[in-house]
C-alpha positions in Angstrom: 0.0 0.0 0.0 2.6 2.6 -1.0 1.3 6.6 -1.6 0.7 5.7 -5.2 -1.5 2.9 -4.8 -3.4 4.5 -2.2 -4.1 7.4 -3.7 -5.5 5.3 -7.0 -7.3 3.1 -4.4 -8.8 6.4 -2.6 -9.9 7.9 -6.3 -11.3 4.7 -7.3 -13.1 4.5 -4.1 -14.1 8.1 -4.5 -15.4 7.7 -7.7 -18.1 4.5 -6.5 -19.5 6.9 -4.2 -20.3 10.1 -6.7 -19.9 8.1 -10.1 -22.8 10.2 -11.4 -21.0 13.7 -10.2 -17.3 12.5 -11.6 -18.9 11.8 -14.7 -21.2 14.5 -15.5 -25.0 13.1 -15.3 -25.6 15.1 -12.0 -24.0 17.6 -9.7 -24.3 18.7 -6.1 -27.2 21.0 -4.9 -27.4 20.4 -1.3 -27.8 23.4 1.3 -25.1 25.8 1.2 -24.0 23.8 -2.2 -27.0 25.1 -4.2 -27.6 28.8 -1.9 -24.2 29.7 -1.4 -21.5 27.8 -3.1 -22.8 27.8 -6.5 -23.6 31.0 -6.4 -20.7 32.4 -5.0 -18.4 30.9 -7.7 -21.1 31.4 -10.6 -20.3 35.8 -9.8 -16.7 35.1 -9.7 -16.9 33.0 -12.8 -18.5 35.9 -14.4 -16.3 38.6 -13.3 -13.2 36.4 -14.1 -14.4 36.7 -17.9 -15.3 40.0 -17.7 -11.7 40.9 -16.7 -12.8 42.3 -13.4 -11.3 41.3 -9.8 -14.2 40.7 -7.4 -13.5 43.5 -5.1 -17.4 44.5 -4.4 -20.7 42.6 -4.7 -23.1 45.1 -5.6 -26.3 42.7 -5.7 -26.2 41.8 -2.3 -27.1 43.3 0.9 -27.3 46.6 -0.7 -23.4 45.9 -1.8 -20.4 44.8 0.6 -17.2 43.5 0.0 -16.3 40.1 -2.2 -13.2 39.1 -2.2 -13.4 40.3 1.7 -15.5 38.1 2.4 -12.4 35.0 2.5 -14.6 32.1 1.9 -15.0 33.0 -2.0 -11.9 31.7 -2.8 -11.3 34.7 -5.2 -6.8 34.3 -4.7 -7.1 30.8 -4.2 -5.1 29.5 -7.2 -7.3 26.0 -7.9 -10.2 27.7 -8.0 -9.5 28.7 -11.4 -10.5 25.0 -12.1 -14.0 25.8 -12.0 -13.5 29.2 -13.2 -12.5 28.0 -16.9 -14.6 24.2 -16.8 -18.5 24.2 -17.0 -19.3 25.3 -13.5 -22.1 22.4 -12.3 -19.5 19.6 -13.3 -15.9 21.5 -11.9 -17.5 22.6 -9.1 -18.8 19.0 -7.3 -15.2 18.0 -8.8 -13.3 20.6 -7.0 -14.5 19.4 -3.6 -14.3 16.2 -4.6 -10.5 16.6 -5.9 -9.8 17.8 -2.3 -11.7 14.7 -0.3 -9.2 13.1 -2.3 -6.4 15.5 -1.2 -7.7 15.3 2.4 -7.5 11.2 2.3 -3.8 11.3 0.4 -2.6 14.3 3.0 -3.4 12.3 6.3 -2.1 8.7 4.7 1.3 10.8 4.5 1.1 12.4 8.0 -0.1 9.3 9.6 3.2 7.4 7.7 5.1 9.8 9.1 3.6 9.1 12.5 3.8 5.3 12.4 6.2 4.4 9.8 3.4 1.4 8.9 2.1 1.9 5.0 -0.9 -0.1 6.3 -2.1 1.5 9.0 -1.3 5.1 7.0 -4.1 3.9 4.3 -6.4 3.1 7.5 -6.1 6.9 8.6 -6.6 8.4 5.5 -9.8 6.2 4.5 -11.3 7.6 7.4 -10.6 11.1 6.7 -12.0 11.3 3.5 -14.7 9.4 3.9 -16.0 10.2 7.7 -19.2 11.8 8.3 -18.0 15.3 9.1 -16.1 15.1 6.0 -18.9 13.9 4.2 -21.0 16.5 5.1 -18.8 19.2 4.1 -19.4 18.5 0.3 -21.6 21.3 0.3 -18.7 23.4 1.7 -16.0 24.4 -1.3 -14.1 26.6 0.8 -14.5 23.8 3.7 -12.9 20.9 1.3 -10.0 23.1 0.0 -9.0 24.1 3.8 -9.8 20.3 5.0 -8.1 19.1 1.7 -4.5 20.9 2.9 -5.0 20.3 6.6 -2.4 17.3 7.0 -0.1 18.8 4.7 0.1 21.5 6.6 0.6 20.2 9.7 3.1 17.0 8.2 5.6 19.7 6.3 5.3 22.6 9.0 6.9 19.5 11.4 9.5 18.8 8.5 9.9 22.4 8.5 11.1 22.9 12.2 12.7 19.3 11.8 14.7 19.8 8.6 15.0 23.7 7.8 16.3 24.7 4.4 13.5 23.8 1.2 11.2 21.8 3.9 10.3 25.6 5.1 9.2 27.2 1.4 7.2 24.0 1.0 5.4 24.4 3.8 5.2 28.3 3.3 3.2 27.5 0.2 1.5 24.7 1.3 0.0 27.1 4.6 -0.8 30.0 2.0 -3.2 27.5 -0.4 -4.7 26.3 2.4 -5.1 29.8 4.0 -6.3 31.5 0.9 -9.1 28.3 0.5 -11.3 30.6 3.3 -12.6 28.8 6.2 -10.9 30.2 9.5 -12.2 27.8 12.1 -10.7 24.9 9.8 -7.4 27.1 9.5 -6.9 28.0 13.3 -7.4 24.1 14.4 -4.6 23.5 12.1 -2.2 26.0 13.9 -3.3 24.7 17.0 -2.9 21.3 15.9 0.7 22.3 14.6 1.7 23.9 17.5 0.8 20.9 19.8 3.1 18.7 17.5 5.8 21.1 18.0 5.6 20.8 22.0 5.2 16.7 21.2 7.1 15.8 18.1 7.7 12.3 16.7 11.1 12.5 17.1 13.3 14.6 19.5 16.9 15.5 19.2 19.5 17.2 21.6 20.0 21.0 20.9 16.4 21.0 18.3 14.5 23.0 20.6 15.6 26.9 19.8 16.1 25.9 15.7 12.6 24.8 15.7 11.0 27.5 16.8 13.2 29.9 14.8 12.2 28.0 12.3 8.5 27.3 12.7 8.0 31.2 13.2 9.7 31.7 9.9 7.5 29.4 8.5 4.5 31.8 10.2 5.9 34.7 8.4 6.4 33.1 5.2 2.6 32.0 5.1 1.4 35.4 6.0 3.0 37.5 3.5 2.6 35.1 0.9 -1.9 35.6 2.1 -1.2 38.5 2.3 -3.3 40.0 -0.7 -6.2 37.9 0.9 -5.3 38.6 4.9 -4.8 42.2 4.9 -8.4 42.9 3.2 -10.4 40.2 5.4 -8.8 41.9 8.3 -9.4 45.4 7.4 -13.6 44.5 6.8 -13.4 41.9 9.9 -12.6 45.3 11.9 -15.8 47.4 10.4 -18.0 44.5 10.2 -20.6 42.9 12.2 -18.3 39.8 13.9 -16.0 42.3 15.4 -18.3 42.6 18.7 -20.1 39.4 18.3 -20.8 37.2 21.5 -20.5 33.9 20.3 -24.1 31.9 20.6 -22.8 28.3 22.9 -26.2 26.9 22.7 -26.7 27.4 18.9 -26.0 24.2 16.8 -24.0 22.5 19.2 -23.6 18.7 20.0 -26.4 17.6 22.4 -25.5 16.2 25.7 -26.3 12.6 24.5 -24.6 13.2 21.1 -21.6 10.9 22.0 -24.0 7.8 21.5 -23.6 8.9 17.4 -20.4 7.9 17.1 -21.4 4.3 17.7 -24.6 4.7 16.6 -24.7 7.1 14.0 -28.8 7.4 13.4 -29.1 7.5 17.4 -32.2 10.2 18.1 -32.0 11.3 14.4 -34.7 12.8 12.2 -35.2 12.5 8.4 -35.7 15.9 6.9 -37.9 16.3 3.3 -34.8 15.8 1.3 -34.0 12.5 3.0 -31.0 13.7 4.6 -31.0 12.7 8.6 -29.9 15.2 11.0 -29.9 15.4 15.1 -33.1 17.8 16.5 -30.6 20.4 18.5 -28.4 20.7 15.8 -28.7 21.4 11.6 -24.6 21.7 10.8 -23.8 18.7 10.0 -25.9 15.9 9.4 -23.1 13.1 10.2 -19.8 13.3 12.5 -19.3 9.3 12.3 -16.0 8.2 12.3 -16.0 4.8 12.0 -16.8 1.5 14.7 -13.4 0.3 13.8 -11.8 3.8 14.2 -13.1 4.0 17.6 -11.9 0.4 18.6 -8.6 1.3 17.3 -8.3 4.8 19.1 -8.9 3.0 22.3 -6.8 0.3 21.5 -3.4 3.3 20.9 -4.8 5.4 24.4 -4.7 2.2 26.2 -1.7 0.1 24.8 1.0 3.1 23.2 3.2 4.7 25.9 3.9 7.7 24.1 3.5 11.7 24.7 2.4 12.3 21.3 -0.3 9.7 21.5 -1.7 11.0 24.8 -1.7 15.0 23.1 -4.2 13.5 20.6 -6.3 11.7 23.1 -6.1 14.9 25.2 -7.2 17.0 21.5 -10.2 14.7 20.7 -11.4 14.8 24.4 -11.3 18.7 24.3 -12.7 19.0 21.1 -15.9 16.5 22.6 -16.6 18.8 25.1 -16.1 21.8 23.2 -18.6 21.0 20.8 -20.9 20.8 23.6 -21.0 24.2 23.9 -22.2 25.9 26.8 -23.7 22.5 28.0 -19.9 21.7 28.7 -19.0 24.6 30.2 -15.4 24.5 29.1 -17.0 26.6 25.5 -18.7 29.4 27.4 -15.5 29.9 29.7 -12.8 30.1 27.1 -15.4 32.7 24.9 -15.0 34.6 28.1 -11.6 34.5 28.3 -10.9 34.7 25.1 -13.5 37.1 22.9 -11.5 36.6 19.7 -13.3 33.0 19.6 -16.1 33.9 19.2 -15.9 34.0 15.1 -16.6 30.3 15.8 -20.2 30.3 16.4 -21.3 26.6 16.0 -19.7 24.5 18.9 -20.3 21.6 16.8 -17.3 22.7 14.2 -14.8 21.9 17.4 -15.4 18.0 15.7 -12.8 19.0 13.4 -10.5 18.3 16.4 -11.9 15.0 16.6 -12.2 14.0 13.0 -8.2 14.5 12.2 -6.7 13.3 15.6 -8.7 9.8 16.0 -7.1 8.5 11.9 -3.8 9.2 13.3 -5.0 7.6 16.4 -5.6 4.7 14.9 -2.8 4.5 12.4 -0.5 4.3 15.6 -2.7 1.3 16.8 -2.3 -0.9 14.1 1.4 -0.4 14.4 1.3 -1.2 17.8 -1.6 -4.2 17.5 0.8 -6.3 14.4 3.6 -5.4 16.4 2.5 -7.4 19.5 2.5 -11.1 20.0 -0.7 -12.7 19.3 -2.0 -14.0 22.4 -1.6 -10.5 23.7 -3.2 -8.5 20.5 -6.2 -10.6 20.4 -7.2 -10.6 24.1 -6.8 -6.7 24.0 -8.7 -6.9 20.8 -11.6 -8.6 22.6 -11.9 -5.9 25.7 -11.9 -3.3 23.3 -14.5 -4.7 20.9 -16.6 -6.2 23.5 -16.8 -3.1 25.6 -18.1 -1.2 22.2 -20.3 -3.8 21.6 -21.6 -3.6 25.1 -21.7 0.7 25.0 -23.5 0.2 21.3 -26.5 -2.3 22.3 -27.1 0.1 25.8 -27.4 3.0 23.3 -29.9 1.2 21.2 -31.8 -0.4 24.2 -31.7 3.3 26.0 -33.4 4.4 22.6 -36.2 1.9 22.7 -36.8 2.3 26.7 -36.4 6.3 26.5 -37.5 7.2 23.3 -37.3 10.4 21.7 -40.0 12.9 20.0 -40.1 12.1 16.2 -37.3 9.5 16.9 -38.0 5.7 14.8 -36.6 3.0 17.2 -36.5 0.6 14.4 -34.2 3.2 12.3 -31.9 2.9 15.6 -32.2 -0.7 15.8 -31.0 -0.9 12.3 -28.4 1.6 12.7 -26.9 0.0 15.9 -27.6 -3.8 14.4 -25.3 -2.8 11.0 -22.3 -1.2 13.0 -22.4 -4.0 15.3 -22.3 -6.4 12.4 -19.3 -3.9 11.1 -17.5 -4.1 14.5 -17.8 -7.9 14.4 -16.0 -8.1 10.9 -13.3 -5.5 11.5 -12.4 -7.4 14.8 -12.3 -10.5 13.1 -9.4 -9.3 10.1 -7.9 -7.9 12.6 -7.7 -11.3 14.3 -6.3 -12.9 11.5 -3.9 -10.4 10.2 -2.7 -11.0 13.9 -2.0 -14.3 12.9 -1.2 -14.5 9.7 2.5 -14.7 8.4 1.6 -15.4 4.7 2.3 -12.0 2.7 -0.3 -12.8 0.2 -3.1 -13.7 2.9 -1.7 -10.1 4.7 -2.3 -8.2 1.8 -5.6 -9.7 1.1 -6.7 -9.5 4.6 -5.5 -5.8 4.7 -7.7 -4.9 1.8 -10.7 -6.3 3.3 -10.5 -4.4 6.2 -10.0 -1.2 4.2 -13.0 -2.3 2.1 -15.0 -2.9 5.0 -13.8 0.4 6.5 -15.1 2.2 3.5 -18.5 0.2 3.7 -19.1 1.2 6.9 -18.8 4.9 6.0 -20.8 4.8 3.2 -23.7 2.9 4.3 -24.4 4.6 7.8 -26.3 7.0 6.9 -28.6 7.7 3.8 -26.4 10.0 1.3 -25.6 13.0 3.1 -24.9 15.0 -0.4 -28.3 14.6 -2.9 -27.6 15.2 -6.5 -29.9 16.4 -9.4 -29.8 16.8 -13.1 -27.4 20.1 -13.7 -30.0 21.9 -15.4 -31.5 23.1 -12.4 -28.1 25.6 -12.5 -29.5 26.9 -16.4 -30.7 30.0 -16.7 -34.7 30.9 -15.7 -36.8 31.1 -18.6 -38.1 34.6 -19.4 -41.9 33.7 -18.8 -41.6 32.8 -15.4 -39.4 35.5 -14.2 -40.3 39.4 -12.7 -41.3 41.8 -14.5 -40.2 44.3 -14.8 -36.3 42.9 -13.9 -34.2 44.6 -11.3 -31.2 46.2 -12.8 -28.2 47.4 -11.2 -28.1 51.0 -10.5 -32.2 51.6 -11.2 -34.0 49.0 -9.0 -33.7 45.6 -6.4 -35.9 43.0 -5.3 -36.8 42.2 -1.6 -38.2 39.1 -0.2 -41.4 39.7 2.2 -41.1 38.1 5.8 -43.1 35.8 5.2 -40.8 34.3 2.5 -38.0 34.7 4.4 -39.5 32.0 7.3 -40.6 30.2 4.8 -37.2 29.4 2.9 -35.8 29.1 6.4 -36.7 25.8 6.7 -36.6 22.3 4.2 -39.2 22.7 1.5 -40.8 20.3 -0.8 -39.6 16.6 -0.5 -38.5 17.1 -4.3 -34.8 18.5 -3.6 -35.4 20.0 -8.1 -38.8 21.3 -6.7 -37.3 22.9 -3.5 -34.4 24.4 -4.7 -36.2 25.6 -8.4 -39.0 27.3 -5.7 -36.2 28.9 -3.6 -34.4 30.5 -7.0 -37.3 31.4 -8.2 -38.1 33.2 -4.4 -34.3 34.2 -4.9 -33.5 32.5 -1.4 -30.3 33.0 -0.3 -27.7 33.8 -3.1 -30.0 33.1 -5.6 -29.9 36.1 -6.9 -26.4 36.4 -8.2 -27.1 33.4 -10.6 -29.5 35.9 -12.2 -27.7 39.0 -12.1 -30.3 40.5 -9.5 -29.7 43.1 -7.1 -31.2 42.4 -4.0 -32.2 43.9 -0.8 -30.1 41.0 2.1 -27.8 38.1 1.0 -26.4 34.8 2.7 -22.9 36.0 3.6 -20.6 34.8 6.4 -19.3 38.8 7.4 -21.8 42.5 7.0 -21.7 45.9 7.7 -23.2 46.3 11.3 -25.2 49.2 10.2 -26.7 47.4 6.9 -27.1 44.7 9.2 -29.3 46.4 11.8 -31.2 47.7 8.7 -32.1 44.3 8.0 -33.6 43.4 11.2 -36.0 46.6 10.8 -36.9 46.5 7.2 -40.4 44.9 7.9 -43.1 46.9 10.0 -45.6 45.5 12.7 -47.7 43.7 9.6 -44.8 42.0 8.3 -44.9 44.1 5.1 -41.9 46.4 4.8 -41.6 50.1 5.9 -43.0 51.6 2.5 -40.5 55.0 2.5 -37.1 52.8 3.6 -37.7 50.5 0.7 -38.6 53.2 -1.7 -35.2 54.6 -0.7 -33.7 51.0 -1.5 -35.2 51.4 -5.0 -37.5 48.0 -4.2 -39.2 48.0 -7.5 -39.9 43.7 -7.3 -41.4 42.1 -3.7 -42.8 38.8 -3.0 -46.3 38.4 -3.6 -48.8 38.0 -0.3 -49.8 34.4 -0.2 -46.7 33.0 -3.1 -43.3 32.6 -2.0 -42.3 32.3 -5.6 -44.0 34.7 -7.5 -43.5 38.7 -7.0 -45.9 42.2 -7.1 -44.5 45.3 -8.8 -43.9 48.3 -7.0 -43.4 51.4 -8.3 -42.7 54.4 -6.4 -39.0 53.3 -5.8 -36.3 55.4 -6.4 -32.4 54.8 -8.0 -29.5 54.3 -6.3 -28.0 57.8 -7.0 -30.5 60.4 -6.3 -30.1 64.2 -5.2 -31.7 67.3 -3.9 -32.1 66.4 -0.6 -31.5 68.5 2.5 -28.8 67.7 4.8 -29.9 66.8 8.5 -27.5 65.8 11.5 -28.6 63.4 13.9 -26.7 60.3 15.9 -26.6 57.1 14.8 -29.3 55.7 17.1 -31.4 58.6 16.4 -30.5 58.1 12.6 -32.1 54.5 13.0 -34.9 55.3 14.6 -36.3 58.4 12.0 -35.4 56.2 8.8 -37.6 53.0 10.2 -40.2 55.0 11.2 -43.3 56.7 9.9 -41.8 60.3 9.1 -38.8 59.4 7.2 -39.1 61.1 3.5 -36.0 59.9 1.7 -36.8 62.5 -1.5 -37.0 65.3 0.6 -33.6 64.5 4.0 -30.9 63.2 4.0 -29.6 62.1 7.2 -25.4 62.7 8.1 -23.4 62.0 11.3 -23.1 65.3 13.8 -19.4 65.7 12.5 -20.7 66.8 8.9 -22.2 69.8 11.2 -20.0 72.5 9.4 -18.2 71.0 6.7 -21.9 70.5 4.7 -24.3 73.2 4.1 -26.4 71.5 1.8 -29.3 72.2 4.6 -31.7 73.3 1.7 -33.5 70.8 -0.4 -32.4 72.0 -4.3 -33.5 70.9 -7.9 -30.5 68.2 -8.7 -30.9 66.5 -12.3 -28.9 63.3 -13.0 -28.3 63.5 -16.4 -26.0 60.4 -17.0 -25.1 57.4 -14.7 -22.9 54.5 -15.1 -22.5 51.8 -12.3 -20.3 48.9 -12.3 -19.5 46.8 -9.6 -16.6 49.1 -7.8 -17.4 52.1 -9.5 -20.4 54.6 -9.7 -20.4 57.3 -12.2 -22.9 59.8 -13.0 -23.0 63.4 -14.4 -25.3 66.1 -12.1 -26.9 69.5 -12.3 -27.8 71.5 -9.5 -29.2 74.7 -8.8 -27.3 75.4 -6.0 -25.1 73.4 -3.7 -26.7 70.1 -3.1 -26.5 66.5 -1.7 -26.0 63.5 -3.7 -27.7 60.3 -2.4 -26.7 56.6 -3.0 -28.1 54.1 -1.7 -25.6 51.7 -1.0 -23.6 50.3 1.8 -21.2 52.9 3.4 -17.6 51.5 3.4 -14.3 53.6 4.2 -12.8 52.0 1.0 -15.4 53.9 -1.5 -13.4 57.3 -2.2 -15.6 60.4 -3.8 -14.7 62.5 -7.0 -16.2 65.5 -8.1 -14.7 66.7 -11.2 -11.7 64.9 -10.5 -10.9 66.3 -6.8 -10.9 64.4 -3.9 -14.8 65.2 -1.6 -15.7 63.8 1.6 -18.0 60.8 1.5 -20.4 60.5 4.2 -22.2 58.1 5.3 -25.8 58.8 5.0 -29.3 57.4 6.3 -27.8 55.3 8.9 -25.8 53.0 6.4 -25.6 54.4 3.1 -23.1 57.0 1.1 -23.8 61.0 0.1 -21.7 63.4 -0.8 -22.0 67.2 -1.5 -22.1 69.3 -5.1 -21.6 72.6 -6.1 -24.1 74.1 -7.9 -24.0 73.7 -11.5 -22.9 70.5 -13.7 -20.4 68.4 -11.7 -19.0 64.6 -12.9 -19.4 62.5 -9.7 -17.0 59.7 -9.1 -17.5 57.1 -6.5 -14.5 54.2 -6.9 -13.8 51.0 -4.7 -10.1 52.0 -3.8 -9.4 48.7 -1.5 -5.7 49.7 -0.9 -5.2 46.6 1.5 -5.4 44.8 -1.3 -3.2 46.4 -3.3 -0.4 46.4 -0.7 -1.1 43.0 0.1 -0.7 41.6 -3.5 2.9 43.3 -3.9 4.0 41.2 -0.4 2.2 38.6 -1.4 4.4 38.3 -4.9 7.7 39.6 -3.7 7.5 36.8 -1.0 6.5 34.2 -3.4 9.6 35.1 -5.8 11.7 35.2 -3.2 10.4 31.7 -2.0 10.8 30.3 -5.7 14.2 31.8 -5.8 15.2 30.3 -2.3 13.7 27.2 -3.6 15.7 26.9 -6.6 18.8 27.8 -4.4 18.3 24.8 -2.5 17.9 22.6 -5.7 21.2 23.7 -6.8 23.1 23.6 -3.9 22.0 19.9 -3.1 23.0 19.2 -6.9 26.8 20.4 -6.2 26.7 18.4 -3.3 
């Protein structure tokens, strides 16, 4: 089982799984697949041909930032895979290229760990193919950073070990799996890395001081090289809603009896419409399984292996168990005290990460210590392992039929627990033999059953966590069916009612086509940017804390919305009362660039209150912060014509005439990055209405500018590249010097 064979074995493997997805009949749609993936990468895919960088997304949440925003991959260098292929096929293909990175990273770590090619093919079947992983399918940021995870961690530890080219190759190996997106996946990493740095698989005399010389290098290396992505994600974290955040310990965190699921994986479970099962206190993930056989081996390396490194993993998955408890484990609530900076992780249940990478290695080291042993020894600690599973497994099942629970199907648990126990019973059993064995043929076959029955054990506890459908559900709507008149950017945007937001909240038709064709056509989520609409909210990880609390008052007492604040939103499309999918014109909206109003000062508190209420007349006031006090005196409303306008994604231009000196309103999301122009000269751009942009005129006929000057970026992408030649440089360097010696 050498790194070639397993990684054909792992694609072939792969490929049984999601032969429909590898070869083109049907793609993913799932969840945040379908409402936020998809859509995500179809607006980058679209600005990549236009020759644009992704700076600003104008058609959501009345525009923030894009490439900001981390998770949308927009300098992650694979993602031009589904950039330039047919979206609905590279897409499913690019997570599924990194469950196969994931599996082929963690057999190399775990051979690194227990020098055993066997038990290195053991780890990494179950960290491609474990529930958690699984479920993150729907996740392509999720895959890339999970797909680099065990790279990162095995060449940072060659780093600190080895120095020289082992540190640009883990430099560049950090940045991918930095620029892929998904923090909390990133920072368990670190932490993991760390740990491994305090418990190494080897130690020498006189290491200590070179590796952390050298694993800080390595820090540095990673963050210049991310830097183009870092320094803007940073700058917007600091302006946007996250930054003051109290993390939520009770939202989507493991239940209290949650442990029982990773012997019985469909333990107090609940089919939703689509078929997909899912515990009742939590809607992240919909499988955390790791294996029967991976648990019996874990125990087996915590009971049997005397080493430090072993008991720092047993000590990570323990934490991470009651982390993901959340406030139910106490541990969660105290550390987001301690440390406020946590709390941009706000689902416990993602502290399973933990658990998922540490238990493969876990069990890698077990099956180096288990063939290692005499025989007499390995099978009687065999039997306590598996019996005492066996023994926790049937209590589970027989607590579920004594004490069952709302909704809960104890003959879905009886199955559940019956099938594992079978699975426990056959994984025991080659184990046995391989115990015994001495034949290398009869090894080898015996060693490819138990990966086979590994894989089966993964694949069949659960109904399929990732549905797939026809990829024309991704084609464009046809024009009979859609609003009319269309939003278009700059003129007009479409807002859903309340009622169709509570309605979309939760699993739809039992059709998964059906559900997700009725939530494009309600433009759910992201929908909207696979049509090219603007629209009043959006489904994004990071906002503007002011746009933000505009969304929680947009709706009035009725559940209609506040008529003036969405004629000031230029609301020309809203769901129709009674349909979810079908919409009523309005038409007393007005553009995003307007002018003529008066300038008013008032608070920000004060601001909110006036604009959400019942005497707020966006035509006629404009409302600034106290500071404009004196620097505007635009205080008289004025005749302002807009003769021209012309609005791209980072850049708003329009020619004005004015009768005097007058405001000019835009409604769209203040940032500190948008930088005014009047005639070329720098002007102050306030922000306006609580959450929006205005700037003053003088009278008579003025060009207005508004440009997206993100200059994080800008600095960041010259460290970013100076670092990376000078790590290809350094690389080549090291080449050439090796070939002299």
């Amino acid at each position: 089982m050498t790194a070639g064979r397993f990684a054909l074995l792992l694609a072939a493997l792969i490929i049984c799984v999601f032969p429909d997805v590898v070869f083109g009949s049907r793609t993913f749609i799932f969840r945040d697949f379908g409402f936020f993936g998809y859509p995500v990468a179809h607006y980058h895919r679209e600005c990549f041909w236009r020759g644009e960088v992704p700076l600003w997304n104008p058609l959501s949440n009345c525009g923030l930032p894009f490439l900001a925003q981390w998770g949308t991959m927009v300098l992650y260098p694979p993602s031009l895979f589904y950039v330039v292929f047919p979206l609905w096929w590279a897409l499913p293909m690019f997570c599924l290229g990194h469950q196969w990175l994931a599996g082929l990273g963690m057999y190399l770590l775990a051979y690194r760990c227990s020098g055993h090619r066997f038990a290195a093919a053991i780890a990494g079947l179950v960290f491609a193919f474990n529930g958690l992983t699984l479920n993150c399918l729907m996740w392509p940021n999720y895959m890339a950073a999970l797909g680099w995870m065990p790279f990162v961690v095995l060449w940072t530890e060659r780093a600190w070990s080895n120095g020289g080219r082992s540190i640009v190759i883990a430099s560049l190996v950090g940045a991918l799996q930095m620029l892929s997106g998904a923090p909390e996946v990133i920072l368990f990493t670190w932490i993991l890395a760390t740990g491994l740095l305090l418990f190494p698989w080897e130690r020498r005399s006189g290491w200590w001081l070179r590796a952390i010389g050298r694993f800080s290098l390595t820090v540095i290396l990673i963050t210049c090289l991310a830097a183009a992505q870092l320094l803007p994600f940073l700058d917007f974290l600091r302006d946007s809603h996250r930054e003051n955040e109290i993390a939520i310990g009770h939202e989507w965190a493991m239940p209290l009896w949650g442990w029982a699921n990773f012997l019985v994986p469909l333990f107090r479970m609940h089919r939703s419409p689509l078929g997909v099962m899912f515990q009742p206190e939590q809607g992240l993930t919909s499988s955390y399984y790791l294996g029967i056989g991976t648990l019996t081996l874990a125990f087996i390396a915590i009971w049997k292996v005397r080493e430090r490194k072993v008991w720092f993993l047993a000590a990570v998955a323990l934490v991470s168990v009651v982390l993901a408890l959340g406030d139910a484990g106490h541990v969660h609530s105290w550390i987001s005290t301690l440390i406020p900076q946590t709390a941009f992780i706000r689902y416990p249940i993602k502290y399973l990460i933990f658990m998922a990478f540490v238990l493969p290695l876990l069990a890698a080291v077990a099956v180096r210590c288990f063939l290692q042993m005499a025989a007499d020894k390995a099978i009687g600690i065999l039997s306590i392992t598996g019996i005492s599973l066996l023994c926790l497994l049937v209590g589970v099942v027989w607590f579920s039929w004594q004490f069952p629970f709302p909704d809960e199907k104890w003959s879905v648990t009886l199955e559940s627990g019956l099938t594992r126990g079978l699975f426990l019973g056959l994984l025991s059993g080659i184990l046995y033999f391989l115990s015994r064995v001495v034949q290398s043929k009869s090894q080898v076959l015996l060693q490819c059953l138990f990966l086979l029955c590994l894989w089966l054990d993964f694949v069949t506890h659960a109904p399929r966590q990732n549905p797939t459908v026809e990829p024309s559900v991704y084609a464009a709507l046809p024009p009979d069916i859609q609003m009319t008149p269309k939003p278009v950017l700059g003129e007009s945007r479409a807002m859903l009612s309340l009622e169709a937001e509570k309605r979309f909240f939760v699993f739809g038709p039992t059709n998964v086509v059906e559900d997700y064709f009725g939530r494009r056509l309600g433009l759910s989520r992201n929908s909207n940017l696979l049509e090219g609409i603007p629209k009043v909210g959006g489904f994004f990880s990071i906002f503007f804390p002011e746009e933000r609390a505009i969304q929680y008052r947009l709706y009035g007492a009725d559940g209609r919305p506040r008529p003036a604040l969405a004629d000031f939103l230029g609301v020309c499309q809203l769901t129709a009362n009674g349909n979810v999918v079908e919409w009523e014109t309005r038409t007393n909206y007005m553009p995003m660039v307007t002018g003529g109003q008066r300038a008013a000062f008032l608070n920000r508190p004060m601001t909110l209150e006036v604009i959400t209420g019942s005497n707020f007349h966006p035509r006629q006031t404009v409302y600034l912060p106290p500071e404009a006090h004196g620097v505007v005196f635009a205080t008289n409303q004025t005749q302002v014509a807009i003769l021209s306008r012309k609005i791209c994604a980072d850049r708003i231009e329009a020619v004005v005439a004015a009768d005097g000196r007058s405001m000019v309103v835009i409604a769209q999301s203040f940032s500190p990055l948008w930088r005014a122009y009047v005639d070329g000269k720098p002007r102050p751009l306030w922000r306006a209405n609580y959450a929006f942009q205005a700037l003053e005129v003088p009278a008579g006929r003025s060009k207005v500018e508004l440009v997206y000057e993100d200059r994080a970026f800008l600095v960041g992408a010259i460290l970013s590249i100076t670092t990376l030649v000078g790590c290809i440089v350094a690389c080549c360097a090291f080449i050439q010097r090796n070939r002299g010696s």
